[in-house]
KETORVEX-812052 format. One record per residue: residue number from 1; x, y, z of N, C-alpha, C in turn; residue in one letter. Coordinates in nm, 3 decimals. Layout:
% KETORVEX-812052
ATOM   num       npx       npy       npz      capx      capy      capz       cpx       cpy       cpz   residuo
ATOM   NUM         X         Y         Z         X         Y         Z         X         Y         Z         A
...
This chain:
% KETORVEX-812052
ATOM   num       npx       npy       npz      capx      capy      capz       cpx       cpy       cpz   residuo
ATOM     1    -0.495    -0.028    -0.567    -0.448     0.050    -0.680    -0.318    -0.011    -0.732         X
ATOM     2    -0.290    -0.012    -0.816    -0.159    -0.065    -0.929    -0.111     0.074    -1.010         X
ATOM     3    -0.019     0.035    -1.072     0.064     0.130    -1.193     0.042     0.064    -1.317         X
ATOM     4    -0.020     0.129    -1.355    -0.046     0.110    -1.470     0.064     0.034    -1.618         X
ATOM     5     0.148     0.129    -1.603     0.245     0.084    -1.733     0.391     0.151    -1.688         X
ATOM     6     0.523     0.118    -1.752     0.627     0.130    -1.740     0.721     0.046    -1.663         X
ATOM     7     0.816     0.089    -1.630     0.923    -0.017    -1.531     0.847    -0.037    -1.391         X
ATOM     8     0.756    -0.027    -1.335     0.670    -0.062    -1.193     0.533    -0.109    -1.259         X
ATOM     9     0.479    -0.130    -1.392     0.387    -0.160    -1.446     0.325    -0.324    -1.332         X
ATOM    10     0.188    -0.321    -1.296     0.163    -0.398    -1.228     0.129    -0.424    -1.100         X
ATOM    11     0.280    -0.378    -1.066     0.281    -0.310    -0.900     0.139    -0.227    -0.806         X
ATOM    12     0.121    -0.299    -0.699     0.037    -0.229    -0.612     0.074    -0.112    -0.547         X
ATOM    13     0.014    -0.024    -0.545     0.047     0.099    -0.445    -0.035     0.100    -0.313         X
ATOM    14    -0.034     0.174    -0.202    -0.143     0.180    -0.103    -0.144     0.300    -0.123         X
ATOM    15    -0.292     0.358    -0.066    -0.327     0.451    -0.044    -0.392     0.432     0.089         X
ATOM    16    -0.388     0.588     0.138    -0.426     0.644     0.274    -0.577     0.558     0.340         X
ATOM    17    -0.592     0.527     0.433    -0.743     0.501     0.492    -0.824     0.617     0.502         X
ATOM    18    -0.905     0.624     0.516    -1.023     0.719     0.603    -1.082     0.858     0.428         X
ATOM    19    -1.190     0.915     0.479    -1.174     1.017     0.393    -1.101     1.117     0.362         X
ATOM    20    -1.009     1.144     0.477    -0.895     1.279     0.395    -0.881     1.275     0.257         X
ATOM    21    -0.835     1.156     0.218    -0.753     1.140     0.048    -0.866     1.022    -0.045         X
ATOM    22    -0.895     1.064    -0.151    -0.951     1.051    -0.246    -0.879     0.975    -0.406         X
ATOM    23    -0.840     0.838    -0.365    -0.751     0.782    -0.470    -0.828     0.797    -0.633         X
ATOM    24    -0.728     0.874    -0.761    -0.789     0.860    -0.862    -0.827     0.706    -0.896         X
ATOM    25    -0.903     0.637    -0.944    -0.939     0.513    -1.035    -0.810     0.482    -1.082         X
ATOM    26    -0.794     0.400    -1.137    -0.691     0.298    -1.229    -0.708     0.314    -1.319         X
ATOM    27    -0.848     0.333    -1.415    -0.930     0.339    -1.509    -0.886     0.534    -1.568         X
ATOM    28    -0.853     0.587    -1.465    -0.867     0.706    -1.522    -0.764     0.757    -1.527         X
ATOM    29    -0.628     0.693    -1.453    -0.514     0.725    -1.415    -0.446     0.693    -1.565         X
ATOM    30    -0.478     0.595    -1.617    -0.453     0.511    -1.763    -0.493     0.568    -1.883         X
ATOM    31    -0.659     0.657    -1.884    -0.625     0.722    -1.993    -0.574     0.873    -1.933         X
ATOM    32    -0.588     0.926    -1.874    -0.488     1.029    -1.826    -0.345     1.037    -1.906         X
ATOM    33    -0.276     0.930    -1.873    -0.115     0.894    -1.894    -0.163     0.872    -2.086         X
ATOM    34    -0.250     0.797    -2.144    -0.219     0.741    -2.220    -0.223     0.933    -2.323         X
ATOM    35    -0.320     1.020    -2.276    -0.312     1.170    -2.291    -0.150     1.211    -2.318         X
ATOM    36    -0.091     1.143    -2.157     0.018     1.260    -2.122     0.163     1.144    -2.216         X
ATOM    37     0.107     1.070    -2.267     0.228     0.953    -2.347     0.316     1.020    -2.380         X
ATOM    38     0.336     1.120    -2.469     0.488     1.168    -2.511     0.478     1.279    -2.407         X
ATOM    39     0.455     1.317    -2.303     0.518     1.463    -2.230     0.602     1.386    -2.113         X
ATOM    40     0.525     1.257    -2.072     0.630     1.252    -1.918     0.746     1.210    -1.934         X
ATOM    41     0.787     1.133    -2.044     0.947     1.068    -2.033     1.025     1.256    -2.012         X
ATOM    42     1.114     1.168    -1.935     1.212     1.335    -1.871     1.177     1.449    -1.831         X
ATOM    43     1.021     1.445    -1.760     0.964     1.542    -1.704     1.001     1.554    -1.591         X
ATOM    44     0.980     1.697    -1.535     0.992     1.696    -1.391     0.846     1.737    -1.355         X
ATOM    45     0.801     1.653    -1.268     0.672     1.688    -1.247     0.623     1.756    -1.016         X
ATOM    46     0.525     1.812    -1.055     0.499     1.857    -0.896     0.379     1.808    -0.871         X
ATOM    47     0.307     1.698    -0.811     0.203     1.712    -0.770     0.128     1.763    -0.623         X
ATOM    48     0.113     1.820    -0.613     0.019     1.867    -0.557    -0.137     1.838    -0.457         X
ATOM    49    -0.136     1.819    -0.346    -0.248     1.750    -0.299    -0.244     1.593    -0.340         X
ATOM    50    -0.091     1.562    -0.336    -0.045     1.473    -0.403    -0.158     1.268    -0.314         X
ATOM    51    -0.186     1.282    -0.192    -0.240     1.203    -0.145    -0.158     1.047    -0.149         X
ATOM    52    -0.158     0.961    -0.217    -0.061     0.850    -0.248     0.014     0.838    -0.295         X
ATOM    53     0.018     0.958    -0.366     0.166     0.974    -0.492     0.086     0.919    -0.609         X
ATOM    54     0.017     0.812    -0.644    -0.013     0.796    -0.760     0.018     0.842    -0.872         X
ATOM    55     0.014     0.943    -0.916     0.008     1.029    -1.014     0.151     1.034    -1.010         X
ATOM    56     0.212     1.020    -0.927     0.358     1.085    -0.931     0.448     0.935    -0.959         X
ATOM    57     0.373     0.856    -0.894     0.461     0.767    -0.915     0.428     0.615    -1.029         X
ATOM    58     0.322     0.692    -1.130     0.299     0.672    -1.255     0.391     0.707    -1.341         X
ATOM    59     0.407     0.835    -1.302     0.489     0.954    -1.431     0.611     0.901    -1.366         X
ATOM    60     0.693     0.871    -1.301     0.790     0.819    -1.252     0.796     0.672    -1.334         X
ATOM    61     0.727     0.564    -1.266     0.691     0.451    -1.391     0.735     0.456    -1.528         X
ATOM    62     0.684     0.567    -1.586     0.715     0.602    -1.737     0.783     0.676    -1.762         X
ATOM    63     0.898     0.675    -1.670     1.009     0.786    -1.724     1.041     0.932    -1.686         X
ATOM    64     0.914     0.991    -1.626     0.929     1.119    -1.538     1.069     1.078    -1.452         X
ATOM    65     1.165     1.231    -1.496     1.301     1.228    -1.415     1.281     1.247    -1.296         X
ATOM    66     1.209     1.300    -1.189     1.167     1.340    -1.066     1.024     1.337    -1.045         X
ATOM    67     1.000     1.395    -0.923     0.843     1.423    -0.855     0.887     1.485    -0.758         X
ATOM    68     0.803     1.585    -0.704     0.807     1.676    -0.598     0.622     1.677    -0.495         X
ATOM    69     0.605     1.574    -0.426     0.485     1.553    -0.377     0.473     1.620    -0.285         X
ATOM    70     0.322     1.702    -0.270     0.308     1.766    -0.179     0.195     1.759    -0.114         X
ATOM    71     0.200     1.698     0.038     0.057     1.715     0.085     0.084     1.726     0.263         X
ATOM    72    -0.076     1.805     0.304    -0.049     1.835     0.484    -0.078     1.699     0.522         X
ATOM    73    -0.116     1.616     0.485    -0.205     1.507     0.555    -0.070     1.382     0.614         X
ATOM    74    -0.020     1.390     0.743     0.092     1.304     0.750     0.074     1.169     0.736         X
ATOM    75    -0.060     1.103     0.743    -0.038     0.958     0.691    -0.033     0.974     0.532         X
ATOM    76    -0.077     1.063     0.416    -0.042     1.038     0.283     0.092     1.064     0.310         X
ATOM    77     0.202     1.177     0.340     0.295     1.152     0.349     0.363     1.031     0.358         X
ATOM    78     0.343     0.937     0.486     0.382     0.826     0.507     0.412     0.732     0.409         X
ATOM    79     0.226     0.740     0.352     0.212     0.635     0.205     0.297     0.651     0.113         X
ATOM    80     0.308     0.811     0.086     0.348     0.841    -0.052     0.525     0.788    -0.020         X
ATOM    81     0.571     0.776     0.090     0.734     0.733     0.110     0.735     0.615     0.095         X
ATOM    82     0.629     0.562     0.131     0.656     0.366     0.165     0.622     0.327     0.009         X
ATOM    83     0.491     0.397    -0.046     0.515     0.345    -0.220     0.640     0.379    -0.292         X
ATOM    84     0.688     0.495    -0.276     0.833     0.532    -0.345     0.917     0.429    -0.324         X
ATOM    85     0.935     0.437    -0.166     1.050     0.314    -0.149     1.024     0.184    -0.199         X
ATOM    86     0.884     0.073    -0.216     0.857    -0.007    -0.256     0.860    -0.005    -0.422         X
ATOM    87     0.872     0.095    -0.462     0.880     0.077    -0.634     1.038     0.150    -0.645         X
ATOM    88     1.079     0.160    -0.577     1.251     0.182    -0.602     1.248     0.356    -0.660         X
ATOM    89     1.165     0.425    -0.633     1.164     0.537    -0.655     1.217     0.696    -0.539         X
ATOM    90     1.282     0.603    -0.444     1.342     0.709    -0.344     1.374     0.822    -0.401         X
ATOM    91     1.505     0.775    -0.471     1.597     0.848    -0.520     1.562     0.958    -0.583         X
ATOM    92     1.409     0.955    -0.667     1.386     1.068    -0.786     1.227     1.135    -0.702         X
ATOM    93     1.270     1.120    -0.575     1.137     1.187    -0.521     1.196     1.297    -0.431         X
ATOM    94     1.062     1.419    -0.391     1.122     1.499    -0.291     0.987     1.502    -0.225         X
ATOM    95     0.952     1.471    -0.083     0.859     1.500    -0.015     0.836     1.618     0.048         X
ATOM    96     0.702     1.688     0.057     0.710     1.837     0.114     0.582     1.830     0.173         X
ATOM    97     0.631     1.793     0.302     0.496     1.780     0.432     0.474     1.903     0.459         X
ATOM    98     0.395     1.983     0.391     0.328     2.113     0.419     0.179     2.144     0.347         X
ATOM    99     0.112     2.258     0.361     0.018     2.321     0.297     0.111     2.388     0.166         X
ATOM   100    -0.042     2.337     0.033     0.021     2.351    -0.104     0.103     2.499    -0.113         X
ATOM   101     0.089     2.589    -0.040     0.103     2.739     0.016     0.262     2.730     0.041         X
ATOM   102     0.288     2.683     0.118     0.422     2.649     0.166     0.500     2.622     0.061         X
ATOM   103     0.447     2.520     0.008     0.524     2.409    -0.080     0.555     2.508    -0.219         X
ATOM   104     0.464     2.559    -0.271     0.504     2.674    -0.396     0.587     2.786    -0.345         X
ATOM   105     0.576     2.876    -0.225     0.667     2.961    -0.198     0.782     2.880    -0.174         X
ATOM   106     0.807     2.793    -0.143     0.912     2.697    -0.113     0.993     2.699    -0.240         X
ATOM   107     0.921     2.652    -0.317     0.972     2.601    -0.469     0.984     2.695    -0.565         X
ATOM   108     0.920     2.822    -0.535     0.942     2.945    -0.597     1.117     3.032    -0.562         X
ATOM   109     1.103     2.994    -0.450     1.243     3.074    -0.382     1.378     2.955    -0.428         X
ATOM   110     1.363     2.870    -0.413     1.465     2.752    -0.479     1.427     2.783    -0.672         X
ATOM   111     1.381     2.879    -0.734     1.383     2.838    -0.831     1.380     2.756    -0.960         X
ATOM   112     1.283     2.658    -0.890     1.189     2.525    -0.973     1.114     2.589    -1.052         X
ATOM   113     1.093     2.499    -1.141     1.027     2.500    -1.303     0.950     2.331    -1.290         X
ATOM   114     0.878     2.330    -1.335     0.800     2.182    -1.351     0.701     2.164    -1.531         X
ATOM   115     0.755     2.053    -1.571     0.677     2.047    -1.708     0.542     2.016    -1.704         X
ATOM   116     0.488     1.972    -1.596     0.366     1.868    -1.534     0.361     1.860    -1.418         X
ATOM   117     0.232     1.951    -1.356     0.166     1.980    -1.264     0.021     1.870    -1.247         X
ATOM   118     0.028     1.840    -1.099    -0.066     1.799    -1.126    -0.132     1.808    -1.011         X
ATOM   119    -0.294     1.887    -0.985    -0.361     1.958    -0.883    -0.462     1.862    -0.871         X
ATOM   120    -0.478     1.790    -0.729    -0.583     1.667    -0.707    -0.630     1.748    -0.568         X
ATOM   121    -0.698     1.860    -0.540    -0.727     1.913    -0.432    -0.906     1.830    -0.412         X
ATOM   122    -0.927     1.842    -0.280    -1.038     1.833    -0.258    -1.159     1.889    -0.333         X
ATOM   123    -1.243     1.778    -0.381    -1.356     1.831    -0.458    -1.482     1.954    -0.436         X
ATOM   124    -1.455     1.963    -0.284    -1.542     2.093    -0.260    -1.432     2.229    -0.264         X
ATOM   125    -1.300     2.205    -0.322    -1.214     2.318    -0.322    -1.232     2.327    -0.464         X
ATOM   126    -1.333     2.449    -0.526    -1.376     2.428    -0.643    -1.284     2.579    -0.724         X
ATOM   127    -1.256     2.714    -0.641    -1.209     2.798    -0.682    -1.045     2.823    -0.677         X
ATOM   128    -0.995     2.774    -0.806    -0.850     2.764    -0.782    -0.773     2.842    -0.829         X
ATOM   129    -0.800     3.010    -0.820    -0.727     3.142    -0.852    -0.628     3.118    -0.822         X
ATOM   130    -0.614     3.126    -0.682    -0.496     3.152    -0.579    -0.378     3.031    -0.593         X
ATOM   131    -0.428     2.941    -0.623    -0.331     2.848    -0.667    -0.234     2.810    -0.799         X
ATOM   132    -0.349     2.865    -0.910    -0.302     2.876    -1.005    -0.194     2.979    -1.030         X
ATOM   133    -0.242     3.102    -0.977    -0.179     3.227    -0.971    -0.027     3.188    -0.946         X
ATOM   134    -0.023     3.150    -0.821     0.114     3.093    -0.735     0.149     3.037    -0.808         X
ATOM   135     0.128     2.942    -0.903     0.173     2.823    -0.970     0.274     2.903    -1.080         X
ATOM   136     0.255     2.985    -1.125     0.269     3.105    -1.315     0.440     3.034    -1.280         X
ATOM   137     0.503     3.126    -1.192     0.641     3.102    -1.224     0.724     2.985    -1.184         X
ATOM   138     0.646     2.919    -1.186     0.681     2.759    -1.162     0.677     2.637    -1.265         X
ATOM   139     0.581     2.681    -1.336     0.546     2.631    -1.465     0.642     2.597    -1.565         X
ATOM   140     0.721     2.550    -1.667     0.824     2.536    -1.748     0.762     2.604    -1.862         X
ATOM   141     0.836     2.628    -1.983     0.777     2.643    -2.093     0.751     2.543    -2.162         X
ATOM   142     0.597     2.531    -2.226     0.531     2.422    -2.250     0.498     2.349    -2.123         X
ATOM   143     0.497     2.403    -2.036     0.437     2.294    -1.963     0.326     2.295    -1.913         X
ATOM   144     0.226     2.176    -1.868     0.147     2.210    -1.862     0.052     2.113    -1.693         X
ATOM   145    -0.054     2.181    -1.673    -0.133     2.161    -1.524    -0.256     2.117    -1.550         X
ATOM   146    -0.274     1.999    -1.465    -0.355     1.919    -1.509    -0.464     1.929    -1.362         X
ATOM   147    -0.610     1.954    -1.347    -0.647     1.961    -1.238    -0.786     1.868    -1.249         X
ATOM   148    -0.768     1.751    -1.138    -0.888     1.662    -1.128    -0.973     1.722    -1.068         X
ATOM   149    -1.141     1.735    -1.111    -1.270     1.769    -1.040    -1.382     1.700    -1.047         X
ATOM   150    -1.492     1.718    -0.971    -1.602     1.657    -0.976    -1.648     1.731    -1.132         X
ATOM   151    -1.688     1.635    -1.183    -1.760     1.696    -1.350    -1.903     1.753    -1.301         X
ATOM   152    -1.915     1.773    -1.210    -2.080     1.823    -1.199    -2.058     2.004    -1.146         X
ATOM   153    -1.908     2.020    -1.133    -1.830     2.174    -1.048    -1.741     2.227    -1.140         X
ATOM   154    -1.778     2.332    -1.162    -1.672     2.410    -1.275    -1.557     2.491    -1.143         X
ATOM   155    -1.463     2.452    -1.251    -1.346     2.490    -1.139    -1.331     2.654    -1.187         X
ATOM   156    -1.259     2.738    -1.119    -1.200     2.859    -1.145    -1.073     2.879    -1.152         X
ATOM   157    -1.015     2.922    -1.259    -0.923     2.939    -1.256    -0.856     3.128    -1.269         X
ATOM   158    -0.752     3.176    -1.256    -0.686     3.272    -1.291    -0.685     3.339    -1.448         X
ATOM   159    -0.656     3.414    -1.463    -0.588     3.455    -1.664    -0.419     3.413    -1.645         X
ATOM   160    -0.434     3.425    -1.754    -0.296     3.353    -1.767    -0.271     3.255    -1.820         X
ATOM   161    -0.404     3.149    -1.829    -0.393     3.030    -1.855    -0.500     3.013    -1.973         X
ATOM   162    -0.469     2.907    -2.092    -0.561     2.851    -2.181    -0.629     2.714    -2.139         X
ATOM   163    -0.750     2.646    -2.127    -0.778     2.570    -2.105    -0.735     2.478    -2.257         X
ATOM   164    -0.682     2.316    -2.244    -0.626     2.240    -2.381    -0.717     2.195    -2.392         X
ATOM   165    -0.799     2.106    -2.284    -0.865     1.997    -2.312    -0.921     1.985    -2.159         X
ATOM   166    -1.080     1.904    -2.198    -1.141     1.844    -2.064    -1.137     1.673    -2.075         X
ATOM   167    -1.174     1.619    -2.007    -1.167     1.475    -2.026    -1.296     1.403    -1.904         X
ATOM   168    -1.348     1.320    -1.910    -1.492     1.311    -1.827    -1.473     1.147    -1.772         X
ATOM   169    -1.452     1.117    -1.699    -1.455     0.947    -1.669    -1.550     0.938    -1.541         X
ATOM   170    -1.656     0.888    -1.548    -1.792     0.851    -1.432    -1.823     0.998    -1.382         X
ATOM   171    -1.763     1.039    -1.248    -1.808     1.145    -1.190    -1.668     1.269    -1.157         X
ATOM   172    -1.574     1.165    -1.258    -1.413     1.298    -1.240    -1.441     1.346    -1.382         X
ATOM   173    -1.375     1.468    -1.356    -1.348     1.523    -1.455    -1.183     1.553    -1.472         X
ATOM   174    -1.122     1.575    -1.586    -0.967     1.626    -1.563    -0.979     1.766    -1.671         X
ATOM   175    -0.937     1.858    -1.626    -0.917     1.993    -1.690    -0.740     1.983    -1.720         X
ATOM   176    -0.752     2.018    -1.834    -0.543     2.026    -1.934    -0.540     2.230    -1.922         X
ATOM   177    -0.424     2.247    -1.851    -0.425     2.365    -1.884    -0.291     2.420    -1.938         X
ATOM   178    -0.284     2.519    -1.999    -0.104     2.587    -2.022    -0.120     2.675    -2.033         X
ATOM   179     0.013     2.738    -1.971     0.045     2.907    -1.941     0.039     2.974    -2.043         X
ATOM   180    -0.056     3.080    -2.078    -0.050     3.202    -2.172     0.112     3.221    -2.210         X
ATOM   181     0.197     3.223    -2.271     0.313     3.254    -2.299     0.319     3.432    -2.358         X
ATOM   182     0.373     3.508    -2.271     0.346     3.655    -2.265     0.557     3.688    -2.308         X
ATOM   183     0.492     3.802    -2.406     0.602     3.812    -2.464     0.662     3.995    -2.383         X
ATOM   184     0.770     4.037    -2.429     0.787     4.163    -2.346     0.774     4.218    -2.471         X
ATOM   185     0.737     4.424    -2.409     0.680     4.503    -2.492     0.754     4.492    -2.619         X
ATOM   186     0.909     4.490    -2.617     1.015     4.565    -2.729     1.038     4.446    -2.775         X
ATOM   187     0.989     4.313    -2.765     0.976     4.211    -2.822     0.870     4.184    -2.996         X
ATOM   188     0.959     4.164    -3.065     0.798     4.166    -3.193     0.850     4.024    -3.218         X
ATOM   189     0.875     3.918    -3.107     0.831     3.740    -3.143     0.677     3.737    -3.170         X
């Protein structure tokens, strides 16, 4: 795997051995980004089931101010540190060796906001209420959650959320989502 474009443009990444982790394509990671072109410069982004960082350390590549990677699996951990450190990205990373569970109550109680989410869970983890749910006050305004699936599995999600856009490359699919923006009663915005 490589990075696609920005200041690490080129660069190889590793990813994990064995089946635990499931590296996106190159091919899909590229139009993905070429989607997310004006949102990541100065984003703060969280991924999630993060596996190599990829994703994170794309949006990093192109200008994302941070990443907050999160996964149980301690060799992606490993990876996702040794690619950071090899693309000079220490500094704007935060690793969170836990279940995604952890990692949002974590980030909920520290009072994080993220512009760009990005949910790469296992493809037989097809119902993602509970995650999404957790996710609401974490979310930035305008921001938005991006979740990779098998295109042959409709994912589930919570209310709360508008679906933007789907996107289809071989056998992934990527779902664009953003937070319902809910106004209060004595509010007439």
């Amino acid at each position: 795997m490589r990075i696609i474009a920005g200041t690490a443009r080129g660069r190889r990444i590793e990813t994990p051995a064995g089946q635990q982790t499931r590296p996106t394509l190159d091919r899909v990671r590229e139009n993905l980004f070429n989607i997310l072109q004006t949102k990541t410069a100065s984003s703060r982004v969280l991924d999630l089931f993060a596996g190599s960082g990829a994703f994170s350390m794309e949006a990093l590549s192109r200008g994302a101010e941070s990443a907050v990677l999160c996964d149980c699996d301690r060799e992606a951990s490993r990876i996702e540190r040794k690619n950071a450190e090899a693309l000079g990205f220490s500094d704007r990373i935060e690793q969170l060796h836990c279940d995604w569970r952890t990692a949002v109550q974590r980030l909920q109680h520290e009072g994080r906001n993220f512009d760009i989410v990005f949910l790469d869970p296992p493809y037989r983890m097809t119902d993602l209420q509970e995650v999404f749910a957790c996710l609401e006050p974490l979310i930035a305004e305008d921001g938005l959650v991006i979740a990779e699936h098998d295109v042959k599995k409709e994912i589930l999600i919570c209310g709360g959320y508008e679906k933007t856009d789907e996107r289809k490359w071989g056998g992934c699919g990527m779902s664009f989502f953003r937070k319902i923006q809910r106004y209060d009663e004595g509010n007439d915005a």
